[in-house]
Each structure stands twice: as C-alpha cells, then as structure tokens.
C-alpha positions in Angstrom: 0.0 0.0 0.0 1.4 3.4 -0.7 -0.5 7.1 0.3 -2.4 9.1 -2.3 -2.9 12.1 -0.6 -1.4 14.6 2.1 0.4 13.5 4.9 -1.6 14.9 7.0 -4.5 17.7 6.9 -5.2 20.1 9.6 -8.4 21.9 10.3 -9.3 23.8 13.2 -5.9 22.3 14.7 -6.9 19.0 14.4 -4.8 16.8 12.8 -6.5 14.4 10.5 -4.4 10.8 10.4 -2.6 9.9 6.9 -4.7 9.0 4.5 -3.7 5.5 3.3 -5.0 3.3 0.7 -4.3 0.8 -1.9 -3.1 1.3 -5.0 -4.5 -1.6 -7.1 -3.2 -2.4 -10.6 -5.2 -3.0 -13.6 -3.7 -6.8 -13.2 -5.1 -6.8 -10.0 -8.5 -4.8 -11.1 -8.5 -8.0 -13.4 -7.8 -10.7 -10.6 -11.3 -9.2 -9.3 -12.9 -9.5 -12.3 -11.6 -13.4 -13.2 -12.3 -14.5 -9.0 -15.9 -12.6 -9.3 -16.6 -13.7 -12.6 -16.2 -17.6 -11.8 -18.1 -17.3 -8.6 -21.1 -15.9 -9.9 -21.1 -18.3 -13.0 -20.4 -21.4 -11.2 -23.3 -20.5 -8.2 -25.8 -19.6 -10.5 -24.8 -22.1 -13.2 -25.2 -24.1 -10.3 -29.0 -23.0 -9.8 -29.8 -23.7 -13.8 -32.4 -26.7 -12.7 -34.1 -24.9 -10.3 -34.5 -21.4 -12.5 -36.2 -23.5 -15.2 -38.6 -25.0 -12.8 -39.1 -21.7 -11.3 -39.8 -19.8 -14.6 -42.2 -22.5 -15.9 -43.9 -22.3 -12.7 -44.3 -18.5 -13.3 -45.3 -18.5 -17.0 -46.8 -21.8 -17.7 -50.7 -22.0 -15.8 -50.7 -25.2 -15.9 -47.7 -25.8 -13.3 -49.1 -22.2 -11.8 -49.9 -24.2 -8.5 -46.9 -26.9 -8.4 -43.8 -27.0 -6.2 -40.5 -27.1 -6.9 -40.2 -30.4 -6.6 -43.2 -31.5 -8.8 -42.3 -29.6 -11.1 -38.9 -30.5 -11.7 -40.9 -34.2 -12.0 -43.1 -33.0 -14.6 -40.3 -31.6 -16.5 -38.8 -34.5 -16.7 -41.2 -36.8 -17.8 -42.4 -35.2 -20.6 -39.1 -33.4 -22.1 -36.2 -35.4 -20.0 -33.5 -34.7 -17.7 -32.0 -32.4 -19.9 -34.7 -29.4 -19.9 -33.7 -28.8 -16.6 -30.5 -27.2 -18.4 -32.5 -25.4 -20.8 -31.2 -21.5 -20.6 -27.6 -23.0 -19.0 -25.4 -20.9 -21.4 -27.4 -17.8 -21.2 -27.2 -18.2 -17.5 -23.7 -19.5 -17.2 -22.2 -16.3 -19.7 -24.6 -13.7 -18.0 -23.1 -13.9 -14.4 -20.0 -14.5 -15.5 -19.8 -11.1 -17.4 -22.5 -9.8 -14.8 -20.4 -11.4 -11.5 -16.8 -10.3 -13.0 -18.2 -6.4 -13.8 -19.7 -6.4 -10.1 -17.0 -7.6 -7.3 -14.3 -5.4 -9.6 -16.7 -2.4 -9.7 -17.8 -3.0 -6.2 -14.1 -2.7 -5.5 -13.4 0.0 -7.7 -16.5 2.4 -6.9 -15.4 1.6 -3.2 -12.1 3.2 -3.9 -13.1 6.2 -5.4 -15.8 7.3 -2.9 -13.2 6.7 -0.1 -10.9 9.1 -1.8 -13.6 11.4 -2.3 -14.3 11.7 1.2 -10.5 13.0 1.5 -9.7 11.3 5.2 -9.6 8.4 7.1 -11.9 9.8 9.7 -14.5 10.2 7.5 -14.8 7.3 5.4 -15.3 5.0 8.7 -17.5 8.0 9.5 -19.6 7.7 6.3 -18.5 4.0 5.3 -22.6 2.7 5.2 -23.1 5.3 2.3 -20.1 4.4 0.4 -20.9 0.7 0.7 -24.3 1.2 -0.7 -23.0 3.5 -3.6 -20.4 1.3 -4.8 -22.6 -1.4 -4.4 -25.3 0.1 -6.4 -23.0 2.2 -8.9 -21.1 -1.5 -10.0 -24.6 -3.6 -10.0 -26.2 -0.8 -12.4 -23.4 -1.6 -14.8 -23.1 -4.6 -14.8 -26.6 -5.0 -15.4 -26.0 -3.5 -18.4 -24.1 -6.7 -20.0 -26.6 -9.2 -17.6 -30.3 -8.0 -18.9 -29.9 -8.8 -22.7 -28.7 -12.2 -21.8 -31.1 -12.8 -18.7 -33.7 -11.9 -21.5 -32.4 -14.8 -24.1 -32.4 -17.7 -20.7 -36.3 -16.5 -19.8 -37.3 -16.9 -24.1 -35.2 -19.9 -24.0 -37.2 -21.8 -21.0 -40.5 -20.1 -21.2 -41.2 -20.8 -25.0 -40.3 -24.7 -25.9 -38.6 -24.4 -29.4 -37.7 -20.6 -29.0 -34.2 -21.4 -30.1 -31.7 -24.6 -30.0 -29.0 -22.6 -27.7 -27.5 -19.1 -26.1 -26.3 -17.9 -29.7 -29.3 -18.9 -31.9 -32.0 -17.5 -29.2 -30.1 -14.1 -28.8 -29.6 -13.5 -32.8 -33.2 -14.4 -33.0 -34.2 -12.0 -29.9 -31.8 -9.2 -31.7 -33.4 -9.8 -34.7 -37.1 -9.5 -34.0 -37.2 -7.0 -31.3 -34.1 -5.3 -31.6 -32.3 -3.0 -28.7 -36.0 -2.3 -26.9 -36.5 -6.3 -27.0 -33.2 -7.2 -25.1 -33.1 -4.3 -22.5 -37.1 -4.2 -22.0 -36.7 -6.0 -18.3 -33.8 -3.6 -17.3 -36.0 -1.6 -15.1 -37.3 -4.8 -13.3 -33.7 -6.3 -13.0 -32.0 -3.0 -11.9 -35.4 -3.3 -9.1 -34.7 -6.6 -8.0 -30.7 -6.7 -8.5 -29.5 -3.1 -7.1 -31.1 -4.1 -3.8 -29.7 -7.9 -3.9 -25.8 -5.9 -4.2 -26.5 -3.7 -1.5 -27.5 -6.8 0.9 -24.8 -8.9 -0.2 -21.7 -6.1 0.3 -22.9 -3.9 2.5 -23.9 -6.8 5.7 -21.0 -8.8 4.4 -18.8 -5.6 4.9 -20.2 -5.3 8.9 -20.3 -8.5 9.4 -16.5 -8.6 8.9 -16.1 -6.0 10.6 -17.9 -7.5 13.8 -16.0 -10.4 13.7 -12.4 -8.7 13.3 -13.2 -5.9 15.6 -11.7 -6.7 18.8 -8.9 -8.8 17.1 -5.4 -7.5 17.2 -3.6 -7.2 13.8 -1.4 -10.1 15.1 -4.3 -12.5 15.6 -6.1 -11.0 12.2 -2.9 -12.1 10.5 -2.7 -15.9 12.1 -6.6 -16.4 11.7 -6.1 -20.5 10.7 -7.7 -21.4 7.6 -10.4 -23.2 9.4 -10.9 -19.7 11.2 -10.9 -17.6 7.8 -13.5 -19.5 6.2 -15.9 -19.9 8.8 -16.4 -15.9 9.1 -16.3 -16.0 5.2 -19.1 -18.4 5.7 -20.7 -16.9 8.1 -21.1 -13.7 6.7 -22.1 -14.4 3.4 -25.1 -16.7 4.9 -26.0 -13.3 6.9 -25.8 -11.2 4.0 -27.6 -13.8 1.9 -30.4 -13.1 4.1 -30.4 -9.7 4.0 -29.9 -10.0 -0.3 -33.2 -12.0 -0.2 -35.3 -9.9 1.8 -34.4 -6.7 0.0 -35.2 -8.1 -3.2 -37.8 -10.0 -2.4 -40.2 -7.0 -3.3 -39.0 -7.3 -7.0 -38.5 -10.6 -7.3 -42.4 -11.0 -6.7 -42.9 -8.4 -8.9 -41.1 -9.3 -11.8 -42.9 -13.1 -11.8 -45.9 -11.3 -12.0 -44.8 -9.6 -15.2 -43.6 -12.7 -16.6 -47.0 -14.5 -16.3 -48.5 -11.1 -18.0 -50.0 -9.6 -14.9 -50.7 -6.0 -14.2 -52.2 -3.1 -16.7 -50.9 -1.4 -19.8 -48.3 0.9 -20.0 -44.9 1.7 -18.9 -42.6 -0.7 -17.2 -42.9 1.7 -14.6 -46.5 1.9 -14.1 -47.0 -1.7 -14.4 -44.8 -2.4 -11.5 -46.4 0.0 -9.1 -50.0 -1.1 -10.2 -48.6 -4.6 -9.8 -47.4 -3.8 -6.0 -50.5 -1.9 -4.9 -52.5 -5.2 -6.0 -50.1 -7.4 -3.7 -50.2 -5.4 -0.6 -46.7 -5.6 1.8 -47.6 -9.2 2.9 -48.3 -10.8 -1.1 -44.5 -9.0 -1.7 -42.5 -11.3 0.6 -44.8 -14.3 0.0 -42.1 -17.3 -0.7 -39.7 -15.4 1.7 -38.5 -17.9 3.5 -37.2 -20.5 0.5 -35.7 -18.0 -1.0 -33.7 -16.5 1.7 -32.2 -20.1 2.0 -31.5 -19.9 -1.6 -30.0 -16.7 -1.6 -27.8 -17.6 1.4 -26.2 -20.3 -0.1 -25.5 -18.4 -3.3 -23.9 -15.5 -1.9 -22.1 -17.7 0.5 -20.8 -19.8 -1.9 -19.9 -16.5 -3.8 -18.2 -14.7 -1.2 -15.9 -18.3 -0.6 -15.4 -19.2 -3.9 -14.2 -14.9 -4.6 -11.5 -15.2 -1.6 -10.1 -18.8 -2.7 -10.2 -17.5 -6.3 -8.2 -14.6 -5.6 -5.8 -16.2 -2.9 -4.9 -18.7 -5.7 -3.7 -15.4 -8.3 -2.2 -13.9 -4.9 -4.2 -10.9 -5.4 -4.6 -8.2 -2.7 -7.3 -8.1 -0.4 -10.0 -5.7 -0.7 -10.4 -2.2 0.6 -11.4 -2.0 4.0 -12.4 1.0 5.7 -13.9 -0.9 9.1 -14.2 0.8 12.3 -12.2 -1.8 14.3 -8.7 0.6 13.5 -10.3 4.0 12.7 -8.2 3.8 9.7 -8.4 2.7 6.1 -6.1 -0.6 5.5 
C-alpha cells in the first residue's frame, strides 16, 4: 500500500491521520474480475435446474400451482433430464460477465468514494453510504451486460422451441425485437438486482467488521484457515439473508410480469399497479425458501471470490472498518 494524498490535513488544529489506501493495478483490477466472474457463473450455473422449474412455474398455468419439486418431475417426464439445463449458457455467460463487472466495480467504486471523502476519519464516518454506492453504482453496470442475456435464458425456458442454444436464441431475440427487445426487463432487473448488491456487500462488509473488531492485527494475520473460512461463511449466509429480503419485493414483482400480470403501459407503471394489488404481505410471499437460496448463493460466492483470488495472490479488498479508525 502506498498514500495518495497529504500526509496529514489540519483543520481547526486537528490533525486528520494519513490517508492511506491501496493502489491496485489494472492486473489486480483483473484478478477481481476473473475470482468474481467464476463465482457468480459457477453458483448460478449451479441453480440452472431450479431457475427453469421456477420460470415454468411462473409463466406456464398449468404448473401455476406446483412445487418445486413436482415440477422438476413433470419436466422430466415429458421433455427429459436435460430441460432442466434449458437457458444454462445464457445463465452461465450472463453472471459471468455480470459477477466479474460487479466484485471489480464493487471494489473500484469503493475506492473512489473513499478518496472522495478526503480522510480516514470520515470514510469509517460515512462508510454505510459508500458501501451502498459502490454497491449500487457496480450492479447498475453490470446490469447493463446481464439483462440482454437474462432476456435470451427467460425466451429460451419459457417458450419450448424458442431457439436450440444461447447464440441462436439471442440472434433471434436481436433480430425481431431489436435494442428495446433485449433491454425491455432492465428496469425490473436493476429493481430486483441493485437491492440484492446492497444486501450482499454492504452486511458482508459489517459483518466482517464484527468479527475482526476486537482482534489484534497479530491474531487478524494468524486467523487459521479453518478460522478464515468460517467468518467468510458466516457472513455471506447473513448477508444472503439480507440479499433475499431486500429483493424479495421485486423478485415478486417481476414473476408477475412474466405471467403477464398487471395493466398497460410503462414498465414503470406496471410495476407499481402490480405492487399496490399485492399489498406488503403478497410482496415477501415465498420469503422464506428464497432466503435459504439466496444464502447459499452469496455464500458460496463470497468463498469461492476469496479462494479465487488467494490462488492469483491478489490483494485483499479495501477495508475502511471501524475496528482501527483507519483505512487498511
């Protein structure tokens, strides 16, 4: 770590503590990307059976009233055990552009909004807001690159012989609808996703900073492996909950859209008729199975993004906690 700023900066007569942080490299901007990019596509690669029973559930009425689990059966017996990996590719190439664009932007964005604040003093001061902006600045763009192929996997599973495969189905989606076809559920996925980010950085960030807070640097550096990964564990299952629970609002939401629910009109509109009709309690219906969803796939995230970048020896993350008053 080197200093990018004054030594020190007086106001008033108080002396401010040297501003320290990071200087990351664009190799190691890139060792972010690679570690977040595989996370995200294995966990939600991963969940490729279950998203396809889920978006049949939502769009087709005739498993409108079916669980997971008999759906999944019904699936099989009348198409095989390979439509349950209908939409993989789409899925597997649209978090791993999406999951590489958001831990490196969560990282960058984090870094510029602590050197904006200009101290160390007031970044711990004001660290919930920069969590929550970096968090939401890096999701919004790499939303960007996810909605166009989120599009493709919901044409892909929700109409049979849409297309045989990622490439196909997105020329055809390109083709016939254009820009306005591919980005016409970025509203609903900026919704559901910007909230999902803040949950998932923004608790995992405290949480870390709960466990490590009345550690000394000496212990911090001997943590055992064992040690290391259970507060990685820990705190991405926490943060999974609070992931789910924030987006759970849009997540309801957006099934209703796919099954065709709610009035003419905007995107917009549509979504605030849609959550009037629902109420608070019909928005967090299916809470609690999602929120054990959600925490294993951020968890798994979060530990496959720190044994990812241990292997390439990458540098830990900024961490402006409150343990040390001091950015490290």
């Amino acid at each position: 770590m080197s200093s990018t700023g004054a030594a020190e900066k007086r106001q008033g007569g108080t002396t401010k503590t040297p501003f320290v942080i990071p200087q990351f490299t664009p190799k190691d901007y890139s060792s972010f990307f690679f570690a977040g990019a595989l996370c995200c596509t294995i966990t939600h690669g991963g969940m490729t059976p279950i998203d396809v029973v889920k978006t049949r559930i939502q769009v087709d009425p005739e498993m409108a009233h079916m669980s997971l689990l008999s759906g999944g059966r019904r699936i099989v017996a009348q198409e095989g055990p390979a439509a349950l990996l209908t939409g993989f590719g789409p899925t597997a190439v649209g978090y791993l552009v999406q999951g590489g664009a958001k831990f490196a932007g969560y990282e960058f964005w984090k870094k510029q909004f602590v050197q904006i604040a200009g101290d160390q003093e007031t970044a711990v001061k004001y660290r919930t807001a920069i969590y929550l902006g970096a968090s939401s600045v890096a999701e919004f763009f790499a939303d960007i690159l996810l909605t166009p192929l989120e599009a493709t996997r919901i044409r892909l599973v929700s109409q049979r012989h849409y297309a045989t495969g990622l490439m196909s189905g997105f020329a055809r989606l390109a083709r016939e609808e254009g820009v306005s076809g591919l980005y016409a559920g970025f509203l609903p996925i900026l919704c559901k996703q910007i909230p999902y980010a803040i949950g998932q950085f923004t608790v995992n960030e405290f949480c870390h900073e709960l466990a490590y807070r009345n550690m000394s640097e000496e212990t911090k550096r001997s943590l055992s492996g064992t040690a290391t990964f259970g507060i990685r564990l820990g705190s991405g299952i926490i943060a999974g909950f609070a992931a789910a629970i924030l987006s759970q609002p849009a997540d309801t939401l957006l099934s209703q859209i796919n099954k065709g629910h709610g009035p003419e009109g905007s995107m917009a509109h549509r979504l605030i008729a849609l959550a009037k009709q629902a109420g608070f309690r019909g928005l967090f219906a299916g809470l609690g199975p999602r929120m054990i969803m959600t925490a294993g796939l951020v968890s798994g995230q979060f530990l496959l993004y720190g044994a990812i970048k241990d292997a390439l020896s990458a540098p830990p993350g900024l961490e402006i906690h409150k343990e040390n008053s001091a950015v490290a």
